[in-house]
N, C-alpha and C positions, 0 to 999 in steps of 0.2 A: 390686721385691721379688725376692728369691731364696730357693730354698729349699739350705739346704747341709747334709743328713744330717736329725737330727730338729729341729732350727733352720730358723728363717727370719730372713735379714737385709732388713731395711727401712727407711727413712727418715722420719723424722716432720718436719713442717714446721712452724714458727713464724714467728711475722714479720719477725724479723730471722736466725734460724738454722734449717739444720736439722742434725736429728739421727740418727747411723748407730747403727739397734736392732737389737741379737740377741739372740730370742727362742726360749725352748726351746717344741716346739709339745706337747700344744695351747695353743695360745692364740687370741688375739677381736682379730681385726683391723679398722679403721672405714677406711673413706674419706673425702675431702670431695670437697662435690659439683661442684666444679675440676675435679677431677683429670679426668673424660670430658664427653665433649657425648654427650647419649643420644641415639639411635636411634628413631624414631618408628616404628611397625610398617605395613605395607602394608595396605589395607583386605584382602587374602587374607588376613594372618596374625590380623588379628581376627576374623574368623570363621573361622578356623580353631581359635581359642585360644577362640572362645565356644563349639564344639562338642563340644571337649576332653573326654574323664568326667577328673576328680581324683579319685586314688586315695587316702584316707581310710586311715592306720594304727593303729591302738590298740595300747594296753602288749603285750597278748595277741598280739599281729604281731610284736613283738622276743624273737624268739628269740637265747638264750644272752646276755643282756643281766642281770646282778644289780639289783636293785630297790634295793640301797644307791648303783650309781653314776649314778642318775638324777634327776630332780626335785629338792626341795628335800633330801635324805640326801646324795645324788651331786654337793650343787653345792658348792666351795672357798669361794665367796661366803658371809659374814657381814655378818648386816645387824645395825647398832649399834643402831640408831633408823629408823622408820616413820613418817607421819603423813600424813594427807589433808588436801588442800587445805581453808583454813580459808573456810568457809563466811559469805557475807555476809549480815547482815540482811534483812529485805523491802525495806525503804526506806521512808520518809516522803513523802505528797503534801500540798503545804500552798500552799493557793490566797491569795496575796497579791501588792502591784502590784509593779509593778517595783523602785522602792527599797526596799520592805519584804522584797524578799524577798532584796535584797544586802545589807540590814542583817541578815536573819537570816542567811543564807548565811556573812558575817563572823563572826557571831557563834557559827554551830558551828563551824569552822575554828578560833577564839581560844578555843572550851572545848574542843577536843582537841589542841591545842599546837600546829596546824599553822601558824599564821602567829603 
């Protein structure tokens, strides 16, 4: 990546091509997780990183910040449609012997279209 003025030029990869992007910033850049071999930390830098304090900021800590260009007012993002994962049944427990219960087994399978 480069950066040249308020742009950044970068590359995206595909499987048989890639592709040279320039982007006016801001923009949301991903990686794939190719592109680096990560770094495993030294036993010092974990407990160094377990003693840490994290500094905690709320809306009230952003000074000169307008409340239109933030959260859901300040984001370009339009969501068309939402939904939550569709939730499955309990499930059925049905004590029968072995071929009775590949006859049934076929038999919900061939009443929900699956085979």
């Amino acid at each position: 990546m480069k950066i040249e003025g308020d742009c950044i030029i970068a590359e995206r990869q595909f499987e048989d091509r890639i592709h040279l992007l320039k982007v006016k910033m801001p923009c949301l850049i991903t990686a794939l997780s190719e592109l680096n071999e990560p770094r495993y930390m030294t036993p010092g830098g974990i407990f160094r990183a377990y003693d840490a304090e994290i500094t905690v900021l709320g809306r009230a800590d952003l000074k000169g910040v307008d409340d239109g260009d933030i959260g859901l007012k300040g984001s370009p993002t339009q969501i068309a449609k939402a939904s939550d994962k569709v939730r499955k049944g309990a499930g059925e427990v049905v004590n029968l012997d072995a071929q009775e219960s590949v006859e049934y087994i076929m038999g919900k399978l061939a009443e929900k279209h699956i085979i």
